[in-house]
N, CA, C and O atoms as a Maestro MAE file, in Angstrom:
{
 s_m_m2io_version
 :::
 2.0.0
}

f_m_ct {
 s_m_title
 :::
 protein
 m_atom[292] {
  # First column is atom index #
  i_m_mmod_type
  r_m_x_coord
  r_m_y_coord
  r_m_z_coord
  i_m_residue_number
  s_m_chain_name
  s_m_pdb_residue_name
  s_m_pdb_atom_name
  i_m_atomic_number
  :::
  1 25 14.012 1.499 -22.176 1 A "UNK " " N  " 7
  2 3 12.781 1.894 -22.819 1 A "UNK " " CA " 6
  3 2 11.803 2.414 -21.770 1 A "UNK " " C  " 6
  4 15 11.543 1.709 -20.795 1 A "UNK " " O  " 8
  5 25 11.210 3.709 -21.938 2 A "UNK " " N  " 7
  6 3 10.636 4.419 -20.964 2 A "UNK " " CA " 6
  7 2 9.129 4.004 -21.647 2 A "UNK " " C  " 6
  8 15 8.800 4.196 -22.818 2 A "UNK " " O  " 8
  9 25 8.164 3.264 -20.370 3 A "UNK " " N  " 7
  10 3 6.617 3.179 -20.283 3 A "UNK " " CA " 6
  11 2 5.819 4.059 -19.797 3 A "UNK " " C  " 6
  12 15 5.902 4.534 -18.664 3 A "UNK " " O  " 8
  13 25 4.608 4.454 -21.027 4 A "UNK " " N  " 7
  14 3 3.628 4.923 -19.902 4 A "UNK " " CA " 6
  15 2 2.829 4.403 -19.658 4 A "UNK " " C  " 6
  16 15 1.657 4.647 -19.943 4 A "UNK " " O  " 8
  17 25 3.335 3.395 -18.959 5 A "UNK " " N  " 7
  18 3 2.013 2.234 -17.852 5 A "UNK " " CA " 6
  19 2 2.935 2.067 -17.429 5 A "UNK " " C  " 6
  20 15 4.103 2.106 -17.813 5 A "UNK " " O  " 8
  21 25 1.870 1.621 -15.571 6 A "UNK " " N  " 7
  22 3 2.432 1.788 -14.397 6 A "UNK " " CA " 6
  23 2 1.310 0.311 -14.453 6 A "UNK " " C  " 6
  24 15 0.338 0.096 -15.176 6 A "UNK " " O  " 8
  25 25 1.964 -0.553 -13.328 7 A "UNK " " N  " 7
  26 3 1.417 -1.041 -12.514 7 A "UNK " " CA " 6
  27 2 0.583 -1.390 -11.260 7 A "UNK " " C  " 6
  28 15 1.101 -1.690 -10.184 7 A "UNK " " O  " 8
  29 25 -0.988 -1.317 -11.522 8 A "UNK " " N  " 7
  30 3 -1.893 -0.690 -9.801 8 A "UNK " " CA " 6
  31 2 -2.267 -1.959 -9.696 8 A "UNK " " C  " 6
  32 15 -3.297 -2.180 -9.060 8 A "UNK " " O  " 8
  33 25 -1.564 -3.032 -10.260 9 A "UNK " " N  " 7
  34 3 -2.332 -4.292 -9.251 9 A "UNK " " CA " 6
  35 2 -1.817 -5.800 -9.692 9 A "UNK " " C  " 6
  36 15 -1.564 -6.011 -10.878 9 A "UNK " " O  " 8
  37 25 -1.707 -6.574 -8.955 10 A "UNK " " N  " 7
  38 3 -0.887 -7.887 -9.308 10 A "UNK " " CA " 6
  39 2 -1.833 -8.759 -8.430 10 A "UNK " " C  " 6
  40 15 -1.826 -8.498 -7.227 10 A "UNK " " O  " 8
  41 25 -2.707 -9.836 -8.901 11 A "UNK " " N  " 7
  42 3 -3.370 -10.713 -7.886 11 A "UNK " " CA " 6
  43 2 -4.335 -11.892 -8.129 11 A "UNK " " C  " 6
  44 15 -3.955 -12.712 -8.965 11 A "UNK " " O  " 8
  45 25 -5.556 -12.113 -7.515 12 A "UNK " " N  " 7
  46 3 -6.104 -13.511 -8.595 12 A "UNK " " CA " 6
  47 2 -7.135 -12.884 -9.473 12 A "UNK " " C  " 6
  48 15 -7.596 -11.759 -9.279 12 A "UNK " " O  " 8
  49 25 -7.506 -13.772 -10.559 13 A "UNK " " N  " 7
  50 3 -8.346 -13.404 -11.377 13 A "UNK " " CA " 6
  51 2 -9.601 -12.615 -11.375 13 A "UNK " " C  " 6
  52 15 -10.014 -11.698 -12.085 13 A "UNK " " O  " 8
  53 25 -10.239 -13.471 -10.015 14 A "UNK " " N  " 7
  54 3 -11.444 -12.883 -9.618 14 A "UNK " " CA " 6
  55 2 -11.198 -11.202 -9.021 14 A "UNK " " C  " 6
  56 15 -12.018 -10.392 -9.451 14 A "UNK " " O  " 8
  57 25 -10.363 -10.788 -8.281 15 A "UNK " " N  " 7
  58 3 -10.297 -9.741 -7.878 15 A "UNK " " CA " 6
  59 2 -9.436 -8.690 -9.344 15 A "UNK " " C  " 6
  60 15 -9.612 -7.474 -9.423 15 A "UNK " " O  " 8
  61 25 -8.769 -9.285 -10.108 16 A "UNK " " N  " 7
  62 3 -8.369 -8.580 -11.384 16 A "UNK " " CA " 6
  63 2 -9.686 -8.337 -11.984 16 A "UNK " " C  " 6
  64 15 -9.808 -7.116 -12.078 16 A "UNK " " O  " 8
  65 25 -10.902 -9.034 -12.507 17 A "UNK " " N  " 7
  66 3 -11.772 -8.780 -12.569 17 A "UNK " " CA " 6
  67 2 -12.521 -7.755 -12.195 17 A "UNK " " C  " 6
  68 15 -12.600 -6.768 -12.926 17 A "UNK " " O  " 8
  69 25 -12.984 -7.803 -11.369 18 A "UNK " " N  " 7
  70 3 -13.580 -6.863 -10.255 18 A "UNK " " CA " 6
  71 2 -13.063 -5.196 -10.546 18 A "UNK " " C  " 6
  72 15 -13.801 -4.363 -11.074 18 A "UNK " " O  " 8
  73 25 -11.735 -4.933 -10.114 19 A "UNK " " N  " 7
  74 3 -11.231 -3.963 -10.631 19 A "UNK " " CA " 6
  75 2 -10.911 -3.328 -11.719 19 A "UNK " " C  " 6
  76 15 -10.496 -2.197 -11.970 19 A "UNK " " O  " 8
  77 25 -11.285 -4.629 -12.567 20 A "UNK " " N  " 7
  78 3 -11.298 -4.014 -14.342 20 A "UNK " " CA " 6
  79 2 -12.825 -3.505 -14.924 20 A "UNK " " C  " 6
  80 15 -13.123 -2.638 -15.746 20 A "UNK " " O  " 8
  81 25 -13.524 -4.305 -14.237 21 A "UNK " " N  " 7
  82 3 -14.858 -3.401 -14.026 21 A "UNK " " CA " 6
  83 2 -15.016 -2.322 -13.867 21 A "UNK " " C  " 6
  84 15 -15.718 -1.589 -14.563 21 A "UNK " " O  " 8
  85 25 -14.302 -1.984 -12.783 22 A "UNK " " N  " 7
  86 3 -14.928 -0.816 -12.260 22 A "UNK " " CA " 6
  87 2 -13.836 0.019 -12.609 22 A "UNK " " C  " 6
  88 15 -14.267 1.168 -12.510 22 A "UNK " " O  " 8
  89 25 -12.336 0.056 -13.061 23 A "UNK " " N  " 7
  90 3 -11.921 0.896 -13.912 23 A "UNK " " CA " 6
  91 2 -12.414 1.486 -15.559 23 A "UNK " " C  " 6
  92 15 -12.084 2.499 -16.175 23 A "UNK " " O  " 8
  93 25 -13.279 0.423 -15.888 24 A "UNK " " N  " 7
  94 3 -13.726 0.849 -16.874 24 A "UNK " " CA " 6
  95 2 -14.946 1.426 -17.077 24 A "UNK " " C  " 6
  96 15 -15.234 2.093 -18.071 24 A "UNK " " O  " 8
  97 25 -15.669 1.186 -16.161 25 A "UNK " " N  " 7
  98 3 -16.925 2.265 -15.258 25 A "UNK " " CA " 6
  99 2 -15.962 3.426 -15.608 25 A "UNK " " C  " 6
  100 15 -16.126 3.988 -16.690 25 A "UNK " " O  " 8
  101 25 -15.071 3.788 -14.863 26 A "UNK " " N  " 7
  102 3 -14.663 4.993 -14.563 26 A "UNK " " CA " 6
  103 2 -13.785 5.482 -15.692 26 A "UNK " " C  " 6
  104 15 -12.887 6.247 -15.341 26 A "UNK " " O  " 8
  105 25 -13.867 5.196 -16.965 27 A "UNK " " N  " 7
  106 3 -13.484 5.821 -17.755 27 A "UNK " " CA " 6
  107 2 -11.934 5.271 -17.909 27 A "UNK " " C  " 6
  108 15 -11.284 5.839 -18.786 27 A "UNK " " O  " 8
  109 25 -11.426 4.483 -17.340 28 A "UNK " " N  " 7
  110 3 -10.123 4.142 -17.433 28 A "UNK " " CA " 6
  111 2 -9.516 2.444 -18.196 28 A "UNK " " C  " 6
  112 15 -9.897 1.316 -17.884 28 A "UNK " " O  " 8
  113 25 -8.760 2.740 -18.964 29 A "UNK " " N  " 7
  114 3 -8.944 1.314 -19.865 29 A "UNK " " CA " 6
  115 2 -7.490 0.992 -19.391 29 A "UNK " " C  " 6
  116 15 -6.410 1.574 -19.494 29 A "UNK " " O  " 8
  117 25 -8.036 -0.514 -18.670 30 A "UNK " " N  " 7
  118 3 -6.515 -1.735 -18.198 30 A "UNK " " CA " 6
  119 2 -6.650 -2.103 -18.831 30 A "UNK " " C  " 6
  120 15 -7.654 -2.384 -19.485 30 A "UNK " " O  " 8
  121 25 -4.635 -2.422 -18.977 31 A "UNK " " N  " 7
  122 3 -4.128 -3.276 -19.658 31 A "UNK " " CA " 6
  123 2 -4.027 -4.597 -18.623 31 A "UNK " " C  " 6
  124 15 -3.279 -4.477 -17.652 31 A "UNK " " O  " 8
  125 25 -4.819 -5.949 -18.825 32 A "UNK " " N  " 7
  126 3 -4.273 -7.238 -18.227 32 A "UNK " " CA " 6
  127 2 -3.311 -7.611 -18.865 32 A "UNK " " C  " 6
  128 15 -3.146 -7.438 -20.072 32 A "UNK " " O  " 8
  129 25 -2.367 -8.322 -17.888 33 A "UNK " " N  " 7
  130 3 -1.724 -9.430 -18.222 33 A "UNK " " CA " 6
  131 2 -1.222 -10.601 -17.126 33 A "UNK " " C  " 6
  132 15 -0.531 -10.724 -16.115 33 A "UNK " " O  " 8
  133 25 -2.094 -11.402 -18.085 34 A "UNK " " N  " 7
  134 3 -1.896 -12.642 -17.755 34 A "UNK " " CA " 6
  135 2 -1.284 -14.053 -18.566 34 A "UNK " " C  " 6
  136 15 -1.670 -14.610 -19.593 34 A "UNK " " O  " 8
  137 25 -0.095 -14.374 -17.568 35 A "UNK " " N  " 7
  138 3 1.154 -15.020 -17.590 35 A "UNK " " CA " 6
  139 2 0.481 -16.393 -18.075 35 A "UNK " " C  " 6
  140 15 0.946 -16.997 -19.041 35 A "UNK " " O  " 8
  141 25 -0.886 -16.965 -17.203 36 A "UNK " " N  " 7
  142 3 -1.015 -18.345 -17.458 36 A "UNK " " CA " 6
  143 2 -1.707 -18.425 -19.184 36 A "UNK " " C  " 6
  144 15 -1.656 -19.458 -19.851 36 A "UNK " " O  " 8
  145 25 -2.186 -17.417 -19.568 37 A "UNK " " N  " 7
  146 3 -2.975 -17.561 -20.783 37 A "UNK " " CA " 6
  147 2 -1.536 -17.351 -21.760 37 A "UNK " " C  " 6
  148 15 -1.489 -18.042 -22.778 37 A "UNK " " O  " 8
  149 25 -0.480 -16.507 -21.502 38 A "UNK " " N  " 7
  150 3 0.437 -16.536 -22.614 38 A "UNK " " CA " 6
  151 2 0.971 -17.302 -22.626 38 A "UNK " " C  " 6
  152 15 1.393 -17.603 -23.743 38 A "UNK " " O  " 8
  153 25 1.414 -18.287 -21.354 39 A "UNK " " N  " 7
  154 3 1.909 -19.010 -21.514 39 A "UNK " " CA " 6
  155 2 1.416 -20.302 -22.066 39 A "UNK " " C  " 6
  156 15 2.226 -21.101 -22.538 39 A "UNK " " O  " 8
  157 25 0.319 -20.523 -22.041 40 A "UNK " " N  " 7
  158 3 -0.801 -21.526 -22.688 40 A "UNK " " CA " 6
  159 2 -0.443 -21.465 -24.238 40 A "UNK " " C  " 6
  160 15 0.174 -22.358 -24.818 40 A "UNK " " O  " 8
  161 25 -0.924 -20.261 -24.853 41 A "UNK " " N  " 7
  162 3 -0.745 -19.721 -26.081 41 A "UNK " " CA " 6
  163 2 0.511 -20.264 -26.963 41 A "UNK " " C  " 6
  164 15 0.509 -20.692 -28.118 41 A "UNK " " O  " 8
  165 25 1.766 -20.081 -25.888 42 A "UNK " " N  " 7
  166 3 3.052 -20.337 -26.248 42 A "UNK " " CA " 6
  167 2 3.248 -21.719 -26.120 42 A "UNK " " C  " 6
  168 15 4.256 -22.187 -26.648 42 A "UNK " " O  " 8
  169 25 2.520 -22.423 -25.552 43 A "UNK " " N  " 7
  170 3 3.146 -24.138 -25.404 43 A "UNK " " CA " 6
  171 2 3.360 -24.225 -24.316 43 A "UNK " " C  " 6
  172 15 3.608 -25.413 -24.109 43 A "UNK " " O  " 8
  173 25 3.458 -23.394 -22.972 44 A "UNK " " N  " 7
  174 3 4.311 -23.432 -22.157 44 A "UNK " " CA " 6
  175 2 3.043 -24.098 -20.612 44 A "UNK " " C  " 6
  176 15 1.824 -24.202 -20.743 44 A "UNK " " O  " 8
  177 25 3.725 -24.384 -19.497 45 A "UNK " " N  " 7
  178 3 2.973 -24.112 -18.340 45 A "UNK " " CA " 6
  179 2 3.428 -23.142 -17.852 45 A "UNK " " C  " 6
  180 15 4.205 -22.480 -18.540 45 A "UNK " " O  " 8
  181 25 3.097 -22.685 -16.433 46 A "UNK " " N  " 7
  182 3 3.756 -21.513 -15.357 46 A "UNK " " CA " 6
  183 2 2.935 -21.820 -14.006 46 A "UNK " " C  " 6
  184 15 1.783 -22.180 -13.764 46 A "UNK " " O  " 8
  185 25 4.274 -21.451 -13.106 47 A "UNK " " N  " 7
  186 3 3.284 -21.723 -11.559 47 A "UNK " " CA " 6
  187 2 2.653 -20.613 -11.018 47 A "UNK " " C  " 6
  188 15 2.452 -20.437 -9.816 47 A "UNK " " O  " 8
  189 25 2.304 -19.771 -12.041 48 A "UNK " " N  " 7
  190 3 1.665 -18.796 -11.289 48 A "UNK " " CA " 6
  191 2 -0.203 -18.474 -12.102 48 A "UNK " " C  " 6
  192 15 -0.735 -17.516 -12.663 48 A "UNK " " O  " 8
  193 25 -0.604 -19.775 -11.753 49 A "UNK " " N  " 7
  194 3 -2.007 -20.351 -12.556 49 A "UNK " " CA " 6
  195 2 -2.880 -18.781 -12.199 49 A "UNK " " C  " 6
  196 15 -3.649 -18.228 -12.985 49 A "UNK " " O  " 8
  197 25 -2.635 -18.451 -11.276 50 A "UNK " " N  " 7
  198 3 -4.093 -17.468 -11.317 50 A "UNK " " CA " 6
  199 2 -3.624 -15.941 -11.020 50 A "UNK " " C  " 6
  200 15 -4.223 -14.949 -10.605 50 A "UNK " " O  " 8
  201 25 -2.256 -16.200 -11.427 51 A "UNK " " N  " 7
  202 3 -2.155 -14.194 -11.339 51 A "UNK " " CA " 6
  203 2 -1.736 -13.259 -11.985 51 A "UNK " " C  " 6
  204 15 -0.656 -13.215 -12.573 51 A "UNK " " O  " 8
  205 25 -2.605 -12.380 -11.928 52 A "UNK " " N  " 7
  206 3 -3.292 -11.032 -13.203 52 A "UNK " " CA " 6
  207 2 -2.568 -10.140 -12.666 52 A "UNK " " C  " 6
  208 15 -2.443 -9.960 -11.455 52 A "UNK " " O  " 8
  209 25 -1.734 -9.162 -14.067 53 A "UNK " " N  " 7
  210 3 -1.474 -8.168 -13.309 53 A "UNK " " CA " 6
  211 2 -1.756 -6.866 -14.384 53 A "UNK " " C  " 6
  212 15 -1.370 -6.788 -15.551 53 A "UNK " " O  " 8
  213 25 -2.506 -5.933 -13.655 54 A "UNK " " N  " 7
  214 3 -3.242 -4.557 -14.879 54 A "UNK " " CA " 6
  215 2 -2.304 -3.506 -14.153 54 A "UNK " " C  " 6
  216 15 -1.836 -3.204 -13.055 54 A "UNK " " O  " 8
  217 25 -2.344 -3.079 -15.761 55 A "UNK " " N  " 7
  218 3 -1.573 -1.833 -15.616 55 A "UNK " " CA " 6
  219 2 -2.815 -0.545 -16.311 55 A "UNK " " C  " 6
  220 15 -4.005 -0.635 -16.616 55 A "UNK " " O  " 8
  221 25 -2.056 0.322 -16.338 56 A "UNK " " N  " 7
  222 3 -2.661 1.871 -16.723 56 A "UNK " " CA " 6
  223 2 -2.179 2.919 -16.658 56 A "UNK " " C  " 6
  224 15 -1.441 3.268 -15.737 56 A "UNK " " O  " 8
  225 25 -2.589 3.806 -17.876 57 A "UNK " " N  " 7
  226 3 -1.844 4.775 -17.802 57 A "UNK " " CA " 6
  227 2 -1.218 6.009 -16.955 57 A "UNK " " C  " 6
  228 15 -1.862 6.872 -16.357 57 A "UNK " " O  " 8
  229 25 -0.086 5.911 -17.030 58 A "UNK " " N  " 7
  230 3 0.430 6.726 -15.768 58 A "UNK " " CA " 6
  231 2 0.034 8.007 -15.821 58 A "UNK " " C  " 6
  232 15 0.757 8.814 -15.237 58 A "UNK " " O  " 8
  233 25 -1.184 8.514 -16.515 59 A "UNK " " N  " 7
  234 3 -2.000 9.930 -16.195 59 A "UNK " " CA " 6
  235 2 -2.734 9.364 -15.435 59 A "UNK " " C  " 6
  236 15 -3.002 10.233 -14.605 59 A "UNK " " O  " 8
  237 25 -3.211 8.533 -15.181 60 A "UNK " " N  " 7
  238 3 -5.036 8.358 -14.787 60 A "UNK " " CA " 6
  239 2 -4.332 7.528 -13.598 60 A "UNK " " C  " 6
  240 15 -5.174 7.096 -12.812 60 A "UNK " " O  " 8
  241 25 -2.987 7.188 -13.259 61 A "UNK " " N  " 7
  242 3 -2.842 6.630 -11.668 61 A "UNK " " CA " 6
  243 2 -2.986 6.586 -10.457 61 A "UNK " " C  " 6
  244 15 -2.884 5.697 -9.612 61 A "UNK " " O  " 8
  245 25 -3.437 8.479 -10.438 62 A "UNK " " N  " 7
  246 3 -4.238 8.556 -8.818 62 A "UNK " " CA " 6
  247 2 -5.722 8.401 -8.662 62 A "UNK " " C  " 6
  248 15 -6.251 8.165 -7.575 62 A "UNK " " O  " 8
  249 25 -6.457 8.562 -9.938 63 A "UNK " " N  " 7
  250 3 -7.601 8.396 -9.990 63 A "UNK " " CA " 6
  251 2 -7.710 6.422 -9.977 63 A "UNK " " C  " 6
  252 15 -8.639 5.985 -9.297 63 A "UNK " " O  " 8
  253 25 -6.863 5.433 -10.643 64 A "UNK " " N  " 7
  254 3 -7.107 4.594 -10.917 64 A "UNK " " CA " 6
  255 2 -7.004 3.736 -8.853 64 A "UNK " " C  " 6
  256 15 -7.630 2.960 -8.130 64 A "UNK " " O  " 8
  257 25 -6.015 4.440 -8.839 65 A "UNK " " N  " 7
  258 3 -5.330 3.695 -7.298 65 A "UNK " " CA " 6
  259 2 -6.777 3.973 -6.454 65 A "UNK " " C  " 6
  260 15 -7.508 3.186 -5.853 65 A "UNK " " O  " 8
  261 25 -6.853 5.166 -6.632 66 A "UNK " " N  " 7
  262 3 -8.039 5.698 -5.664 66 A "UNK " " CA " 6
  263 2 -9.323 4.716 -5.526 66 A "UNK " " C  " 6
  264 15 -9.874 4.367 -4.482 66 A "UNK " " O  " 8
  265 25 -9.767 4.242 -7.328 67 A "UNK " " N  " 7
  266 3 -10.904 3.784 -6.933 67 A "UNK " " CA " 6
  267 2 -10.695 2.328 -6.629 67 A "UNK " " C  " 6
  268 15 -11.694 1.662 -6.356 67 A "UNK " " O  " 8
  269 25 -9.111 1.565 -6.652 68 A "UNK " " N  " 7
  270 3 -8.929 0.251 -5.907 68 A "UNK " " CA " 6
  271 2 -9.070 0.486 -4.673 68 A "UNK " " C  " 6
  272 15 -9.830 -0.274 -4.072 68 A "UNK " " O  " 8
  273 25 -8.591 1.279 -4.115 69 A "UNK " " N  " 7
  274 3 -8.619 1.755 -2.935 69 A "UNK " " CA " 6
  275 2 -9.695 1.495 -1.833 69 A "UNK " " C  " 6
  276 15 -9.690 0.957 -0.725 69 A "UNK " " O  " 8
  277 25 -10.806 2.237 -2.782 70 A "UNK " " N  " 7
  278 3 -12.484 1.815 -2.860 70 A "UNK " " CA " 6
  279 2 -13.034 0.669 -2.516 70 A "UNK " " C  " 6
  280 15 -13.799 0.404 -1.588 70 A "UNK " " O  " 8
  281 25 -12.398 -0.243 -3.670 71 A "UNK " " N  " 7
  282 3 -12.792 -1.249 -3.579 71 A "UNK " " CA " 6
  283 2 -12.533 -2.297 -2.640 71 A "UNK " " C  " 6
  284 15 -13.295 -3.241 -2.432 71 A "UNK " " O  " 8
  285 25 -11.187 -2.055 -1.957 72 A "UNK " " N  " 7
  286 3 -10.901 -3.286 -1.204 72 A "UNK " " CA " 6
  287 2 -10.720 -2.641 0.258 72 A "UNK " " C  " 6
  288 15 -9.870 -3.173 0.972 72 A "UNK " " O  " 8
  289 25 -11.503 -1.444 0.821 73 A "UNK " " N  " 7
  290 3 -12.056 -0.975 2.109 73 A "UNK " " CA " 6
  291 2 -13.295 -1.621 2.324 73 A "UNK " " C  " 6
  292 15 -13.945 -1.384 3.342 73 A "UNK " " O  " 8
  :::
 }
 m_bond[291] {
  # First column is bond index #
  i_m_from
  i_m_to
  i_m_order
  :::
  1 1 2 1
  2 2 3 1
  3 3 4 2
  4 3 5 1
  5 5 6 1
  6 6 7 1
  7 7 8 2
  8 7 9 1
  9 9 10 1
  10 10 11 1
  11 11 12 2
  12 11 13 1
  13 13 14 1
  14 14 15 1
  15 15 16 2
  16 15 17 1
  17 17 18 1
  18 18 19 1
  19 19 20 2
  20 19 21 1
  21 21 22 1
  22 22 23 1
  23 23 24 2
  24 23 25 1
  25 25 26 1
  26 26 27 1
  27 27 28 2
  28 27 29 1
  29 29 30 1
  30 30 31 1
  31 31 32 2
  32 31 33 1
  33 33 34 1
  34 34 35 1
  35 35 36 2
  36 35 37 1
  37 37 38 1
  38 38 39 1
  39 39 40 2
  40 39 41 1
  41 41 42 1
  42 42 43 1
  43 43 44 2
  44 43 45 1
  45 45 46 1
  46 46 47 1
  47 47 48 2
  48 47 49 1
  49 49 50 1
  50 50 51 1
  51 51 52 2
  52 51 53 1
  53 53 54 1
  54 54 55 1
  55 55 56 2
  56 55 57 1
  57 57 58 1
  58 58 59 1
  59 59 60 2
  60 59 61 1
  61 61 62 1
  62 62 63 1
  63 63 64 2
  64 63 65 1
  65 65 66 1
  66 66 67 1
  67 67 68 2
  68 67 69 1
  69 69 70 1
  70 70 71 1
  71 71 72 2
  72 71 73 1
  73 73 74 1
  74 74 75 1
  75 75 76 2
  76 75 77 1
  77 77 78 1
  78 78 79 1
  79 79 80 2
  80 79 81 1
  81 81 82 1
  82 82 83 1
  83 83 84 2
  84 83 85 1
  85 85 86 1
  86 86 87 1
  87 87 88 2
  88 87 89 1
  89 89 90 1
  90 90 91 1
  91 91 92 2
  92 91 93 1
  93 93 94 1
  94 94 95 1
  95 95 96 2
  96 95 97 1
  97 97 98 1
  98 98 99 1
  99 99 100 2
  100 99 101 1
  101 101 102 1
  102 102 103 1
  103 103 104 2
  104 103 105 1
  105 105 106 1
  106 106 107 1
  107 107 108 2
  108 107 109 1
  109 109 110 1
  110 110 111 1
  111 111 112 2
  112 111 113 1
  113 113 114 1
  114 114 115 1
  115 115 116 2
  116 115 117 1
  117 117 118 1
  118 118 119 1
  119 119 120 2
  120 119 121 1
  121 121 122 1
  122 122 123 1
  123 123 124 2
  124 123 125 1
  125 125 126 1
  126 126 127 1
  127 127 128 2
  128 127 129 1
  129 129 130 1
  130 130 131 1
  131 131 132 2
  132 131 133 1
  133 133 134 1
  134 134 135 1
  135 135 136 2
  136 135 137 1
  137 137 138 1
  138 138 139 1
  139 139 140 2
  140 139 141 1
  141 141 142 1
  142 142 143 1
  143 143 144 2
  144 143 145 1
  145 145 146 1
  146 146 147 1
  147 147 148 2
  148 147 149 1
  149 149 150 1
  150 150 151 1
  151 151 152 2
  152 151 153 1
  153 153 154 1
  154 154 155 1
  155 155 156 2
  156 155 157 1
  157 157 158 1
  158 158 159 1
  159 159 160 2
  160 159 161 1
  161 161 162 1
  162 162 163 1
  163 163 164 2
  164 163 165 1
  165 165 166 1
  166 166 167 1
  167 167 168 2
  168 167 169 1
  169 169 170 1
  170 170 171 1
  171 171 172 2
  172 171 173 1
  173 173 174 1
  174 174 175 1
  175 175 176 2
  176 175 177 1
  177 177 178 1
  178 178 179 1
  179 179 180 2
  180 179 181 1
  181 181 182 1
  182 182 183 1
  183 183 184 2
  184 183 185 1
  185 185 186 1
  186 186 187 1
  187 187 188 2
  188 187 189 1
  189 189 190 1
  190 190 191 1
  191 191 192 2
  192 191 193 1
  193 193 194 1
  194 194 195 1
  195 195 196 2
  196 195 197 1
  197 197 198 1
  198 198 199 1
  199 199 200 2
  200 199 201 1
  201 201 202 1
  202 202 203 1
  203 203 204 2
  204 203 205 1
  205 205 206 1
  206 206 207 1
  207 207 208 2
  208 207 209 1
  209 209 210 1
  210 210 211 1
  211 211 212 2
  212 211 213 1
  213 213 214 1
  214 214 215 1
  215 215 216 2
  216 215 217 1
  217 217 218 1
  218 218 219 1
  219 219 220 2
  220 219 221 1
  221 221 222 1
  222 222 223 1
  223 223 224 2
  224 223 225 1
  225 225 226 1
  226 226 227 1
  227 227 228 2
  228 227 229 1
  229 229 230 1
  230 230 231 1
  231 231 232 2
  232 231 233 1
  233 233 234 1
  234 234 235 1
  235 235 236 2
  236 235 237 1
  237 237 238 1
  238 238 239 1
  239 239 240 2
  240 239 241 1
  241 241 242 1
  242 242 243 1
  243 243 244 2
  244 243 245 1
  245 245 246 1
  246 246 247 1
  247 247 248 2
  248 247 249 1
  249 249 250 1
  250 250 251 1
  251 251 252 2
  252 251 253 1
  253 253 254 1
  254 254 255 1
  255 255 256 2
  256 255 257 1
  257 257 258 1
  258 258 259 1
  259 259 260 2
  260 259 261 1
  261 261 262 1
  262 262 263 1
  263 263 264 2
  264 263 265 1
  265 265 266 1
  266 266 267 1
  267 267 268 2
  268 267 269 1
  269 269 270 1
  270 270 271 1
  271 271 272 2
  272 271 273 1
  273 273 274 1
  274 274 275 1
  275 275 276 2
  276 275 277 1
  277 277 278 1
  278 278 279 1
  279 279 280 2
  280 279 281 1
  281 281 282 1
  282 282 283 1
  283 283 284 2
  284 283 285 1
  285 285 286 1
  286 286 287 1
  287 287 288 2
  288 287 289 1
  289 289 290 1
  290 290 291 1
  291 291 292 2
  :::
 }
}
């Protein structure tokens, strides 16, 4: 099954944050996902308590990378 979302970031909440901000400043709408809330949802635990990973559409990927880019110079 062919996606168009790409993956520009895997990491902790606070910095998933941050970058979902400011992708959406910029006109660009992430998709989060996060493992510990589905897995909550589902009954489940997971050892990976605090990490987010957003995706976006694979048009807007050099613009999206660019302004992480930004952010963590």
């Amino acid at each position: 099954m062919d996606s168009n979302y790409i993956k520009v970031f895997g990491g902790n909440s606070i910095e998933a944050k941050r970058i979902e901000i400011a992708l959406k400043e910029n006109n660009i709408t992430p998709i989060l996902k996060d493992e510990k809330e589905s897995a909550r949802l589902a009954g489940f635990g997971t050892p990976l308590s605090e990490f987010i990973e957003i995706y976006i559409n694979k048009d807007e990927e050099k613009k999206a990378l660019a302004i992480i880019t930004k952010l963590n110079s």
